[in-house]
N, C-alpha and C positions, 0 to 999 in steps of 0.2 A: 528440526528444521533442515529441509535439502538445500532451498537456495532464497535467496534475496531476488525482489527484481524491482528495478526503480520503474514506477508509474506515470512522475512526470519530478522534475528537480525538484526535493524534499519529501517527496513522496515516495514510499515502498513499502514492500508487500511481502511478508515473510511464506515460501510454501512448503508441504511437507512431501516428501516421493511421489505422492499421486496428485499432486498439483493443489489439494485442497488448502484455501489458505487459512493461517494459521497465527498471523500475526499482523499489524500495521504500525508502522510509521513516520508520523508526521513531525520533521523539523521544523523549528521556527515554529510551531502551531497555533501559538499566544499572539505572533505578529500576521500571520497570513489570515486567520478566522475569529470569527466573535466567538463566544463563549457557549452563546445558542447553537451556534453551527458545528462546534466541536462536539456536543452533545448530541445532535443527529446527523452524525458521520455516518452513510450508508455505505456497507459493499456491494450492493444491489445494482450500481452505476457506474461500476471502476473495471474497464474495459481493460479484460486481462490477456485475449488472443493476439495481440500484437505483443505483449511483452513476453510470453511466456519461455522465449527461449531467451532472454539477453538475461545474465546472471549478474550480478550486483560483487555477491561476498558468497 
């Protein structure tokens, strides 16, 4: 992992050197989502050109 970047409060995206991601993380994710919705969690939707320079960790 190169770097972390938050996507929106509780949400982040873990990526590797070449930007490919490589990990996700949802806080809270039992309170924020139903159990259907945690199960079709897509990255096909999760707008990453605006974050991809602010670094988390």
């Amino acid at each position: 992992m190169d770097r972390t970047v938050e996507i929106e409060e509780g949400l982040n995206i873990d990526l590797d050197k070449s930007g490919k991601m490589i990990g996700l993380e949802v806080l809270d994710a039992a309170d924020r989502y139903s159990l259907a919705d945690i199960f079709n969690i897509s990255t096909e939707n999760l707008i990453l050109e605006k974050v991809l320079t602010k670094k988390v960790a």
